[in-house]
N, C-alpha and C positions, 0 to 999 in steps of 0.2 A: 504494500500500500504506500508506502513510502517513496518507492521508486515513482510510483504512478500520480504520486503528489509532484514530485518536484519536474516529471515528464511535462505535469499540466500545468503548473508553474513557467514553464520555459517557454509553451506554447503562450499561454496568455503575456508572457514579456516583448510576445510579438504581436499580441492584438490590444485586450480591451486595457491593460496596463503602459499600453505602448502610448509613449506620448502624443503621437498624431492623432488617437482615435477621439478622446475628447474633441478635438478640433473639427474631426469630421462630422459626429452627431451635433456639435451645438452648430456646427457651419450650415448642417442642411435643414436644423432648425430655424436657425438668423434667417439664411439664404429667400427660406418660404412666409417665414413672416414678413419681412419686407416686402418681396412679389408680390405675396397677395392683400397685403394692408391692413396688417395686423389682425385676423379675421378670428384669432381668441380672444377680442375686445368685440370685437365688430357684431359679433355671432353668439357671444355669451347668452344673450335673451333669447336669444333666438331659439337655440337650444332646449332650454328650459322647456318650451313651449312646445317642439318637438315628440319631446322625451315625455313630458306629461303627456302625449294621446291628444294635442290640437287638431294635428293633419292626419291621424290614422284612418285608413279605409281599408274595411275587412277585405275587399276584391284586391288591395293590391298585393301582386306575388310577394311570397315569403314565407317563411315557417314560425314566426313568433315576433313579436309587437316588437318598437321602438325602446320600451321600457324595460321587456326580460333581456334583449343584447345587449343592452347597455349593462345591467345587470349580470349578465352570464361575463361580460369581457374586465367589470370591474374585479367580480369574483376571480379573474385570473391574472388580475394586478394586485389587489388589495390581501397581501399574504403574508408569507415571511419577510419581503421584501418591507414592509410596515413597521415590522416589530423588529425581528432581528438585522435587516439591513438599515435601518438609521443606527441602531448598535452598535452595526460594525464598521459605520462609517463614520460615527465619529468616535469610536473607540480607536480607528486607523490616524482620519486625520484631522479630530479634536472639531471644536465647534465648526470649523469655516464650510466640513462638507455638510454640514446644512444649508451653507449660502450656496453651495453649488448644485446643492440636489433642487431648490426654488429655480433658481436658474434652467437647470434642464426639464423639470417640469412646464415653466414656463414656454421655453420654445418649441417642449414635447409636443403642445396643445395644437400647436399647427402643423409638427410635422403627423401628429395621430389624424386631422382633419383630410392631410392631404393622400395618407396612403391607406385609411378605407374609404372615401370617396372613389379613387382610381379601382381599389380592389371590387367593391359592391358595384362599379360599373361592369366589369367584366366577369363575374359569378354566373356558375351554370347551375342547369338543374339536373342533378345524378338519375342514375335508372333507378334508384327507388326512391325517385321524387322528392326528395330533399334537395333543400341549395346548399350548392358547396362554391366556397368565395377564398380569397386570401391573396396573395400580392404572388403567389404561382400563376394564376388565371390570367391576370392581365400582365407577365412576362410572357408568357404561351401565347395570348389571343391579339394583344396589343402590341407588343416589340419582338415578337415573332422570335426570340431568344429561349427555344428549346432546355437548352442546357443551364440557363439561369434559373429558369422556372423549376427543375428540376433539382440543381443546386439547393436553390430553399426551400422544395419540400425537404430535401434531407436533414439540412438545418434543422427544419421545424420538428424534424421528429427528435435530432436530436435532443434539442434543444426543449422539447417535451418532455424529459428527462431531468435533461441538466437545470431547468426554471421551475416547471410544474410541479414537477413527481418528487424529487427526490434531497432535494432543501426545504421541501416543504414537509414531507415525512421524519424529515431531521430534525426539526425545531418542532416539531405537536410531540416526539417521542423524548427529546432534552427536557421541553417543559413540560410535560408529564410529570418526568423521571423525577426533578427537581422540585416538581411543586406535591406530587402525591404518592410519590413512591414507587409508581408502576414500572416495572422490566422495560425498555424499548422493544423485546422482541415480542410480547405483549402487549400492548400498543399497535406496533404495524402491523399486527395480525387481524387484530380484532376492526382495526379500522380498515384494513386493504379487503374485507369482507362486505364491509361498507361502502367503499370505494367500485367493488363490483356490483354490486347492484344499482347504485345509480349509473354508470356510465355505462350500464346495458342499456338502457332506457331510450339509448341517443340522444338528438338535441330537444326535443321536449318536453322531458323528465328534467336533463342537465338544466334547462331557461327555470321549468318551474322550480326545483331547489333554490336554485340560488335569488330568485326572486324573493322567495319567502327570507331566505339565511342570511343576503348581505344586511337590509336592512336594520335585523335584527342586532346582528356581529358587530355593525357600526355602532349601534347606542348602548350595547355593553362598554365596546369597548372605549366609549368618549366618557361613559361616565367614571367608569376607572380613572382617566386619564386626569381630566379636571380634579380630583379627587388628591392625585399630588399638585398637580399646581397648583391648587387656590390652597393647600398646606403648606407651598414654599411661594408663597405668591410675590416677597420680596426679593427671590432671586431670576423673576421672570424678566426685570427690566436689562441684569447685567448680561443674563444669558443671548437675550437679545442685542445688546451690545458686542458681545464676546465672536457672536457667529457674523454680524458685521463687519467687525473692525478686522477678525481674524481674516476675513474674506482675501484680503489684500497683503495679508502680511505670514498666514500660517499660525500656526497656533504652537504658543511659546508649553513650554516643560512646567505641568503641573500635578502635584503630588506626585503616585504614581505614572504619569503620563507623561514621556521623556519628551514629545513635542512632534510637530508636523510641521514641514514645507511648505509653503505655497504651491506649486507644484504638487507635492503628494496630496496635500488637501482637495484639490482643485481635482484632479483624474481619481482618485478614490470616490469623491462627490456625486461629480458625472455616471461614475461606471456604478455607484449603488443608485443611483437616479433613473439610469436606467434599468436596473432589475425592478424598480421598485414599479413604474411608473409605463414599461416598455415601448415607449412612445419611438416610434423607428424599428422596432425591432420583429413588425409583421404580424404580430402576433394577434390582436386585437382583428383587423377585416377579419378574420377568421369566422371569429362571433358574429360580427357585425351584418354577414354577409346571407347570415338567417332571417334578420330583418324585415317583416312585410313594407314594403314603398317601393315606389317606380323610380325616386329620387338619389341617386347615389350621394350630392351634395348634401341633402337633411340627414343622411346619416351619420354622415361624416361630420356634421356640425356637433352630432349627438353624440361621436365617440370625443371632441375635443374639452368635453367635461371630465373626463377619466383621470387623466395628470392634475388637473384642479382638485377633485376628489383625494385622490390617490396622495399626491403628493404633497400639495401646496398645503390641504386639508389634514389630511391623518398623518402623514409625517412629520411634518408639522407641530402636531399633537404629542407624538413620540419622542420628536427630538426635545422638548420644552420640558417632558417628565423626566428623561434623561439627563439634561444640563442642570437644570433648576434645583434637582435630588441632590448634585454632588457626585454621585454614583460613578460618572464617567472617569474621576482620576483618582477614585479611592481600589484600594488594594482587596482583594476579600478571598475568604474561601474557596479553595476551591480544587478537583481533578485536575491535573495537569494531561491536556490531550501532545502526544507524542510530538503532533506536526506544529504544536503552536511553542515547543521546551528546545533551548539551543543553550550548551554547556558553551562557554567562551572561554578564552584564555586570561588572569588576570585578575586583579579584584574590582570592581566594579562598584562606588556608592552614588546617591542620590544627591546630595549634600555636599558633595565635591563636583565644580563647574566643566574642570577639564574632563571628567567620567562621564557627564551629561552631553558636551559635547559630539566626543565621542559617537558615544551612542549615540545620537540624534541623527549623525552623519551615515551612520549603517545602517540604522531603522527608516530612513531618508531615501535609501539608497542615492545617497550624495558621495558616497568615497566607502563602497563593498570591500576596502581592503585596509578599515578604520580597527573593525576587530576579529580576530583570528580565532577560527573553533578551536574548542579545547579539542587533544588526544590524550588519552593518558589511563591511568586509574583514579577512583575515589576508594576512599573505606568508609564503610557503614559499618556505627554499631547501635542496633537499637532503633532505625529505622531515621540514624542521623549520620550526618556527615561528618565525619573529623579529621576531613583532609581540606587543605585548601590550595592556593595557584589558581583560582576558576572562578565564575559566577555563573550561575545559571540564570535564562532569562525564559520568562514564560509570557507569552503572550505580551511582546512589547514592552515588558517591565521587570525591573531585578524581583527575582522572587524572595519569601523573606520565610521562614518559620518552614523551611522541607521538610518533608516523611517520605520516606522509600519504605515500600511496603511490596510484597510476594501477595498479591488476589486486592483485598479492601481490607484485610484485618489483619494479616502477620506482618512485623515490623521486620524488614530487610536487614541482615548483617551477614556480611562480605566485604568485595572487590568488586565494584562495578567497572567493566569497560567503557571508555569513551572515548570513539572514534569519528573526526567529523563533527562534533559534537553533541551527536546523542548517543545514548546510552545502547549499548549492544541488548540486553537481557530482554527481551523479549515480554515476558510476563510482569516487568515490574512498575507496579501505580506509584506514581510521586504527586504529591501533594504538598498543600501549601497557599501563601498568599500571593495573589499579582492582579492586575488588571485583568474583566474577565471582558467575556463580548458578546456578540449575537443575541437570541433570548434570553440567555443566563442573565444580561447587563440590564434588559428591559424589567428582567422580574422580579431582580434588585429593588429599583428604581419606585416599581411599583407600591412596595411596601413602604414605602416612605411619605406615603399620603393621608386621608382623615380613616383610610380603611386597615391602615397597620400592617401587617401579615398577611391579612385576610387577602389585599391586592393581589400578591400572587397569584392568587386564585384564578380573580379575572384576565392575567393574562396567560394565564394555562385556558381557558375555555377559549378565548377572544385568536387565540392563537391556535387555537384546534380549531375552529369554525374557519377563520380566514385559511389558513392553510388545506384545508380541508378541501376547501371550496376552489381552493388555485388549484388543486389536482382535477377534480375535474373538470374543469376549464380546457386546462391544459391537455385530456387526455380526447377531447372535444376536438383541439387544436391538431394534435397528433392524426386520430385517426383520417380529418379531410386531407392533413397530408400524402396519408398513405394510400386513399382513396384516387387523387391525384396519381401518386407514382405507381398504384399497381390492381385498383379498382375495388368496388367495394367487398371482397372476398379476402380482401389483406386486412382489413379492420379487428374482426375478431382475434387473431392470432395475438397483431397488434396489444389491444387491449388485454389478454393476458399477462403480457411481458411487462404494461406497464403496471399492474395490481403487483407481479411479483416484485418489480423494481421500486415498489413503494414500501412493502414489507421491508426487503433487505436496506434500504435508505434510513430505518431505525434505528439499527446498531450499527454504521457505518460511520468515520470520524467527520467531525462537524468539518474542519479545515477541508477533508479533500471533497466534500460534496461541495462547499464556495468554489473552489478551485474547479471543479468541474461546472458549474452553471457561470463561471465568468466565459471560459471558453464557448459552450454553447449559445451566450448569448450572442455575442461579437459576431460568429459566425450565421448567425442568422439574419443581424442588423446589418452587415455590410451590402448583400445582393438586395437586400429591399429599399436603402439607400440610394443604392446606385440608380435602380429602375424607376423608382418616384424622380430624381431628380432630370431624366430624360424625358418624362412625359411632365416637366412642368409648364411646360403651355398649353397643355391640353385640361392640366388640373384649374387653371387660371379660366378657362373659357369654358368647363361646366359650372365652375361656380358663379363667375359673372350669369351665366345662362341661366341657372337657376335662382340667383337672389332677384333677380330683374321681375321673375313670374311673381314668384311670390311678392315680394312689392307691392305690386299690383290687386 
């Protein structure tokens, strides 16, 4: 697993980590809002009106109203990406990737308008009378680019996986584990049983769940949310300052949180911006593409709420219980996961500038050759260390108070090897204090409100709904893929593999599942990218065509 972490590591230093790719997602954001005249202002009412059942007429084609697609496509935004990606993004890079997750949401909103309008224009109708839409259709039908079209269905199934399925199985089975005790391999079981019976159902089972379930999911989980804010309400104003001011400048080393670049703030931002929000990344026409209306442009106006919702809205919400709590630069309890523990050479304190430095610079990746993995031995006795020349760092932060332990309960004493900088032994749990992230950091956070402990709670429910709900979204997403690449007789199979890959996503470590949906995302965002930006005069002259009628 290790190997296949740092394989997908490598890969993603050449996509969504890679510095050009922010550039490119906000470019063809900018790019579209300008064209077409800022039409997530323009169009905001408009929407509304839409999406309420203004313009619905039962005659027109489609399989399910203006109100469940928006709904089905939110329920496959509104997920982990909510709870544990504001987390992990500014657990990564400190207040500012909140200013940049607003940022990408913001020019999300037009590039989301522009690529299911184009997608919902060229939607067909399958042999068993369903529509099947997504930004394959109008690569096939429109730009006549076989192999592109073909390209992102594969994406999409990937990427079905790496967004949908299996980051989302990971954090409902973490905060399970953490808030009530339950096994993850119990967890993904019982829910991937769940999981198959709705997405047998197809798309008019999948619209009616999550009509009833986002809803809902949303006013649990807002009231949790306020519940630490207006408990910390006097750190609302600096928090707000802090993701500001840090915008520009990176976020300086506090407590346990050695600090972030401008740069690393800004592409960590972006790239949980778009998991969270997937505005480019194709995903969305999918849903959309079920839609009853003759109108490709009104739906498209109706998916430009999504990032609003999604991001600007609940993460939003997330990031404020997050900052406002303190939680983000405090130390806590916690399992030390394998891929997030690096043994250094050296001793390492907090408290000393040139040690912070340092560090910053390698956690930075501003100077990779700032500190050297440890090699060597330790000696444990009793489930401590009593060697030193070394620090260990977990999760971006010196760790403090270790346990090495054989299972969860026997205290380790030996020789540990460290080669590389982790630990050879196989079986052995270390524990201790450091920075934690993803849902662990949000569940934190939560209990620091007027609900105490109890919070937890809420974001173990709030987190098994939304994630729940992105699975089948996502496996919605999957199957018109495969529909596309190999007709509807590949579906089934399909959907098995994705019930079993939601199971094994339970006990699988948190790091290499991010690691894998960074990849899957990118790779799916680039050819949909490309193909909207080629037919932007075409996008410009159905929506002028259509705001003109309506007008009228």
């Amino acid at each position: 697993m290790e190997g296949l972490y740092s394989f997908l590591i490598l890969i993603d230093g050449f996509l969504g980590s890679a510095g050009w790719f922010p550039y490119v997602l906000l470019g063809v954001g900018l790019f579209f809002t300008i064209y077409l005249k800022f039409p997530q202002i323009r169009f905001f009412k408009h929407a509304w009106q839409v999406v309420t059942g203004k313009f619905d007429k039962e005659s027109d084609p489609g399989d399910t109203t203006h109100f469940r697609a928006l709904t089905t496509a939110l329920s496959g935004t509104v997920g982990t990406g909510n709870i544990s990606g504001v987390a992990f993004a500014i657990f990564l890079g400190g207040p500012a990737a909140l200013f940049w997750m607003w940022v990408t949401a913001f020019l999300g909103m037009t590039t989301k308008f522009v690529e299911v309008t184009l997608s919902h224009k060229y939607r067909v109708k399958t042999e068993d009378g369903t529509m099947a839409g997504g930004p394959m259709y109008y690569m096939d039908r429109r730009l006549n680019m076989k192999w592109l079209a073909v390209a992102f269905a594969i994406a999409t199934v990937v990427s079905s996986f790496g967004t949908g399925n299996l980051p989302q199985s990971n954090g409902i089975a973490q905060s399970i584990e953490a808030t009530f005790g339950f096994e993850p391999w119990m967890v993904g079981s019982v829910l991937g049983i769940l999981l198959a019976l709705v997405i047998l159902g197809g798309i008019q089972r999948i619209a009616a769940f999550t009509a009833r379930v986002v809803p809902v999911m949303a006013v649990i989980y807002l009231i949790g949310a306020l519940a630490v804010i207006f408990a910390n309400i006097e750190n609302i104003g600096p928090s707000f300052a802090a993701v500001i001011s840090d915008a520009f400048t990176g976020s300086a080393a506090a407590g346990g949180f050695l600090g972030a670049s401008l740069t690393y703030a800004f592409n960590r931002g972006v790239n949980r911006g778009l998991f969270s929000n997937e505005a480019g990344q194709g995903s969305a026409p999918i849903a959309h593409a079920a839609a009853k209306t003759k109108e490709p442009a009104s739906e498209g106006m109706v998916s430009l709420l999504e990032p609003f919702i999604d991001t600007i809205i609940i993460c939003t919400i997330t990031g404020l219980v997050i900052l406002s709590s303190g939680v983000w630069n405090e130390k806590h309890q916690n399992v030390f996961d394998r891929s997030d523990m690096l043994f250094v050479e050296g001793k390492y304190e907090e408290n000393k500038q040139a040690d912070v430095e340092k560090l910053f610079s390698y956690l930075n990746e501003i100077d990779l050759t700032a500190i050297e993995p440890y090699n060597g031995t330790i000696t444990v006795v009793n489930g401590t260390a009593v060697s030193d020349g070394y620090t260990l760092l977990n999760s971006r932060s010196i760790a403090e108070d270790v346990t090495y332990s054989v299972g969860s309960e026997d205290l380790f004493t030996g020789t540990l090897t460290i080669e590389d900088g982790k630990p050879l032994k196989q079986n052995l749990e270390v524990s201790g204090k450091s920075l934690v992230h993803s849902a662990a950091l949000t569940t934190i956070a939560f209990t620091r409100g007027f609900f105490g402990n109890f919070g937890q709670y809420i974001v173990s429910i709030g987190l098994m709904l939304f994630a729940f709900s992105t699975a089948i979204a996502w496996s919605y997403y999957g199957d018109r893929a495969m529909t596309y690449l190999l007709g509807p007789r590949s579906v089934m199979p399909y959907r098995v593999i994705y019930v079993a890959g939601f199971v094994w996503a339970a006990v699988s470590d948190t790091t290499l599942v991010w690691a894998l949906s960074a990849v899957a995302i990118v790779i799916m965002t680039l050819p949909n990218l490309f193909g909207i930006v080629l037919l932007s005069k075409e996008m410009k002259e159905t929506m002028n065509d259509y705001w003109s009628r309506t007008k009228k």
